[in-house]
C-alpha positions, 0 to 999 in steps of 0.5 A: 373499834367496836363493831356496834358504832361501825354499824351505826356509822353504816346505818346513818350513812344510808339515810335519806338526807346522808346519801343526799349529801354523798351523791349530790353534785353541789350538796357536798360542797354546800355544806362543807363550805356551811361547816367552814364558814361555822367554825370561822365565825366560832373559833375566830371569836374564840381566838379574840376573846382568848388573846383579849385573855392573854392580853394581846390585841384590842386594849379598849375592850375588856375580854368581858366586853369583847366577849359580850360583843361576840357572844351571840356570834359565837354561838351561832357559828358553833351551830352551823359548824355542828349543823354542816359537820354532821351532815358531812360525818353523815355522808361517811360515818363509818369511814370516819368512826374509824379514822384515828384523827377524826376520832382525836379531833372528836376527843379533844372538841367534846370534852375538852375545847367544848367544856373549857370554851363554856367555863371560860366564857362564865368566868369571864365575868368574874375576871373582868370585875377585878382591876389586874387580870388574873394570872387564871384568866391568861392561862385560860386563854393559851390553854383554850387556843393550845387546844383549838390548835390541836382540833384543828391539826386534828381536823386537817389531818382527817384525810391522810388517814382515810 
């Protein structure tokens, strides 16, 4: 790992609002449970709008109109899972700069899950206009959960490895 993010991970974890998090007897858990309850709210709208994709589920709703629905919904849960997670990353950067699954999780969310999460949702659009769905469109959807799930085991496998 480069020393130069080791540092910086140091050096976050030192300010003001990072050691309050670490060393607060109800901060830490506050916003564990804020980070949680953000990425229920977006990648459980996510996962509808996939299997909608897919095909599975709610069949009065186009994934379009499903979509449209949770839109705002999803969005805001994304910004208060960014919000608590770097709050939580903060109280232990350099820790976690280190931790092989944390750095998988940030691999595959970033560049992956994030991108294709944004490309779907304007296709959508397009896919919905047509009167069969489109083999694309249900591809989409098992590659978009394939790698939620892989974010996710990512995610739940950050302790064994701190």
């Amino acid at each position: 790992m480069d020393s130069s993010l080791v540092t910086f991970g140091d050096w976050l974890q030192h300010r003001s609002f990072a050691l309050a998090v670490a060393t607060s007897d109800w901060a830490y858990p506050f916003v564990q449970a804020t980070h949680f309850t953000g990425l229920s709210l977006w990648v459980g709208t996510t996962v509808a709008t996939d299997l909608s994709l897919m095909g599975v589920g709610n069949q009065y709703q186009t994934p379009v109109q499903l979509l449209n629905v949770l839109f705002i919904w999803n969005w805001v849960g994304f910004c208060i899972a960014v919000l608590g997670g770097f709050l939580l990353f903060s109280a232990s950067a350099a820790t976690y700069l280190i931790n092989p699954a944390f750095l998988i999780k940030l691999g595959i969310l970033i560049p992956a899950a994030l991108i294709l999460h944004i490309v779907i949702q304007q296709k959508m659009g397009q896919w919905g206009q047509q009167l069969k769905r489109p083999r694309a469109a249900t591809i989409a959807g098992w590659v978009e959960l394939l790698f939620w799930i892989s974010v996710v085991t990512a995610a739940v496998s950050i302790p064994y490895f701190a």
